[in-house]
C-alpha positions in Angstrom: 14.6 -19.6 26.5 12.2 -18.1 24.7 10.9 -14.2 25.4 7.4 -14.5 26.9 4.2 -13.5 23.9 4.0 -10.5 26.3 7.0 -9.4 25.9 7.4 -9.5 22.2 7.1 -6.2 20.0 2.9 -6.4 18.8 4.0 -6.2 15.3 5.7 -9.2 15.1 3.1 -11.2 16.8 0.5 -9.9 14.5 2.7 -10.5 11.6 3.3 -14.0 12.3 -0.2 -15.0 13.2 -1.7 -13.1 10.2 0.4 -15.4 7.8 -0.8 -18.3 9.6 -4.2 -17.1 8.8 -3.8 -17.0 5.3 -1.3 -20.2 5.7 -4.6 -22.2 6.9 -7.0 -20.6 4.9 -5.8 -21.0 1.9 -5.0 -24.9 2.5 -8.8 -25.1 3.5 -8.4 -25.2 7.2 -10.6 -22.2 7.9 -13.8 -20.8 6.2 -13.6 -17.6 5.0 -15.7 -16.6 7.7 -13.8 -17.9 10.9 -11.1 -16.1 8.9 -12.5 -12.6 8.1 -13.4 -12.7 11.9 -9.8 -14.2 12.8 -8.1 -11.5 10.4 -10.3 -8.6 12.1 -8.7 -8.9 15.7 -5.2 -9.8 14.4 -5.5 -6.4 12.9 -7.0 -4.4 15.0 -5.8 -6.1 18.7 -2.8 -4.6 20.9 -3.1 -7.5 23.4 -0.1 -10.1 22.5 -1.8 -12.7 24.3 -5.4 -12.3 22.4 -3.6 -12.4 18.8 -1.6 -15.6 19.5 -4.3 -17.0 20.6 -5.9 -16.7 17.2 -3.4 -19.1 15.6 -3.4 -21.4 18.9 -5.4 -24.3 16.7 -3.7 -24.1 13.3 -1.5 -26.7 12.5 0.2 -25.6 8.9 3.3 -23.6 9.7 4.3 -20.9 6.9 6.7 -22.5 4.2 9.0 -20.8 1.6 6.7 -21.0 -1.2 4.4 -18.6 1.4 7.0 -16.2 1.6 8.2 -16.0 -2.0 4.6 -15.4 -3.3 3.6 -12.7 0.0 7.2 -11.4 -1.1 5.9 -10.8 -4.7 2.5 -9.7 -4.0 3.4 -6.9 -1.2 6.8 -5.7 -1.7 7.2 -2.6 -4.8 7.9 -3.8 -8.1 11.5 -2.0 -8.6 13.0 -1.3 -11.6 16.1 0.1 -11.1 17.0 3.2 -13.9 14.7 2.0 -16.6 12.3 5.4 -16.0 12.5 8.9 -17.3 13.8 11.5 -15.4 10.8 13.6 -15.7 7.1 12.5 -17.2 4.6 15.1 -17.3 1.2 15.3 -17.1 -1.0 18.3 -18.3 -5.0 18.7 -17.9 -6.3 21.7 -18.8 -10.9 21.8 -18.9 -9.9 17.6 -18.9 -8.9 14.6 -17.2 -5.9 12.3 -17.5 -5.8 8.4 -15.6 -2.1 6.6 -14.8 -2.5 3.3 -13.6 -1.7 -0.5 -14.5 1.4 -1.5 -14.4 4.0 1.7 -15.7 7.0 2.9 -15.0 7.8 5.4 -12.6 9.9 8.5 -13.3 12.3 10.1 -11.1 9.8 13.1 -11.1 6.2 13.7 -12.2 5.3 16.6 -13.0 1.3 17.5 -13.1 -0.6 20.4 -14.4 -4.1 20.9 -13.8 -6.4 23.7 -14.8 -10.0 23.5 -14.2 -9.1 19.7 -14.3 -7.3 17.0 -13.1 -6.2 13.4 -13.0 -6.1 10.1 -11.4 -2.6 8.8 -10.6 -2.4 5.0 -9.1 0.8 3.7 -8.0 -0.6 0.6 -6.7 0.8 -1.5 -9.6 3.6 0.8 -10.5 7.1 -0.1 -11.2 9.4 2.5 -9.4 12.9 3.0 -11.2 14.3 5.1 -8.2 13.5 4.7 -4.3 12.3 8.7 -4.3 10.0 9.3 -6.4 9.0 13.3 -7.0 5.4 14.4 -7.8 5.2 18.1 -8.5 1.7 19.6 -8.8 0.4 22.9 -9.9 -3.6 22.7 -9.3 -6.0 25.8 -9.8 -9.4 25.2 -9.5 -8.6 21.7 -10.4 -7.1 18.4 -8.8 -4.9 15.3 -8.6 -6.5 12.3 -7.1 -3.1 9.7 -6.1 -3.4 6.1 -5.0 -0.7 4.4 -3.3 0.0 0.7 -2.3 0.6 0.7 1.3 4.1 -0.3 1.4 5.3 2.9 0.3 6.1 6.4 2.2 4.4 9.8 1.2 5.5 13.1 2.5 3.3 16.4 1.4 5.0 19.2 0.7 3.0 21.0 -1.4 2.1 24.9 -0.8 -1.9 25.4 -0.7 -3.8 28.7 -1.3 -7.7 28.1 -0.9 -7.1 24.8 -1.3 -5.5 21.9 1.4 -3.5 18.2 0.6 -5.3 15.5 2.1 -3.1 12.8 3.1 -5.5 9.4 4.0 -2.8 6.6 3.3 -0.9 5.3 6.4 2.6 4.4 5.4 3.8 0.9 6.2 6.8 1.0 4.1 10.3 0.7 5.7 13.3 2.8 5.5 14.1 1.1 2.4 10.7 1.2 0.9 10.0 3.5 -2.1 9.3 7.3 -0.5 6.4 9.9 -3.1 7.0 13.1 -2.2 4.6 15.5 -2.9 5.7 19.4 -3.9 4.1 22.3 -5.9 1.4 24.3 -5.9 -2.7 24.1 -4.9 -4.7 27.0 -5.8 -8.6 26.6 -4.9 -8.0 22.7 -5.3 -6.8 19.4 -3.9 -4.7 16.9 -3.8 -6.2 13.5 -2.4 -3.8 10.8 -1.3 -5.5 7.6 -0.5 -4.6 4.0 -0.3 -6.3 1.9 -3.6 -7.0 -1.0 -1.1 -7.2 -1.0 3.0 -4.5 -3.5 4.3 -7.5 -6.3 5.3 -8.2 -5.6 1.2 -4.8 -6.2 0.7 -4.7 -9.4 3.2 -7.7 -11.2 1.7 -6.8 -11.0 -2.2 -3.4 -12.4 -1.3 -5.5 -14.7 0.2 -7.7 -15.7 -2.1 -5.2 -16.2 -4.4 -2.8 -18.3 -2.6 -6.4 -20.2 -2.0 -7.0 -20.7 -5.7 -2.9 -21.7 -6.1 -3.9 -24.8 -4.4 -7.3 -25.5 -5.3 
């Protein structure tokens, strides 16, 4: 017998209708409107009954080919033992970016002096599930973007200056952890996700959309 929808844990309602959403929108079922408006209550609803209900009239069910390709788009890109141990990055009156697709070291390492740098994890591959970024800022800063299926803990020590922390982690146990340790001396450290989680939802979307169109 099944446990009544009001009884179930929120998160797994919400999961499972949220992938029927994209399931039906990306076959054509839904406009993107009905679906932006769909994908807003999933998201932001704590009533089991009112999120179900939001999936009540779709008919496609979510197959393995869905799963493979959310699995692929949303989980970290892991790379076991191909990184350095320790990469550095040093910006002194300048600026240094990290993004695209790169490989993670065990530990980053970060100077900035009267500078700073842009660090984006979003497409990352991670060659360790704890990943160490050391930072030593005065009168400069490190601006990090995460994907939101990792964990960040801030442990840095701030003088005149503070570690703001905007990313909500949504990663599991298991999912890869940034910790963040040095130094902040009339400076900042700014943590924030590259894409909100409805970003997230609708480029997956989108492109499981143009997969079948």
């Amino acid at each position: 017998m099944p446990v009544k929808i009001e009884d179930r844990p929120t998160e797994a309602v919400r999961d499972e209708v949220i992938d029927q959403l994209v399931m039906n929108y990306s076959h054509g079922k839904l406009s993107f409107e009905a679906f932006e408006r769909r994908l807003d209550i999933a998201m932001n609803s704590q009533n089991n009954v009112e999120i179900a209900a939001l999936a009540e009239d779709l008919d496609l069910e979510v197959d393995k080919d869905y799963v493979e390709n959310k699995q692929r788009d949303f989980e970290p890109q892991f790379a076991p033992h191909e990184g350095e141990e320790v990469d550095y990055m040093v910006n002194i009156f300048g600026g240094s970016d990290r993004s695209g697709c790169w490989s993670v070291a065990k530990e980053l390492r970060t100077i900035s002096v009267f500078g700073g740098s842009n660090i984006d994890f979003s497409e990352a591959v991670f060659s360790q599930q704890r990943t160490t970024l050391k930072v030593f800022c005065l009168f400069g800063g490190e601006n990090v973007y995460v994907p939101e299926n990792v964990n960040v803990v801030s442990k840095a020590f701030c003088v005149f200056g503070g570690v703001s922390n905007k990313a909500p982690s949504f990663g599991n146990k298991n999912a890869p952890t940034i910790i963040i340790e040095g130094f902040v001396v009339f400076g900042g450290v700014d943590i924030k996700l590259k894409r909100t989680i409805k970003e997230k939802f609708v480029a997956f979307a989108d492109s499981m959309k143009n997969m079948f169109n």
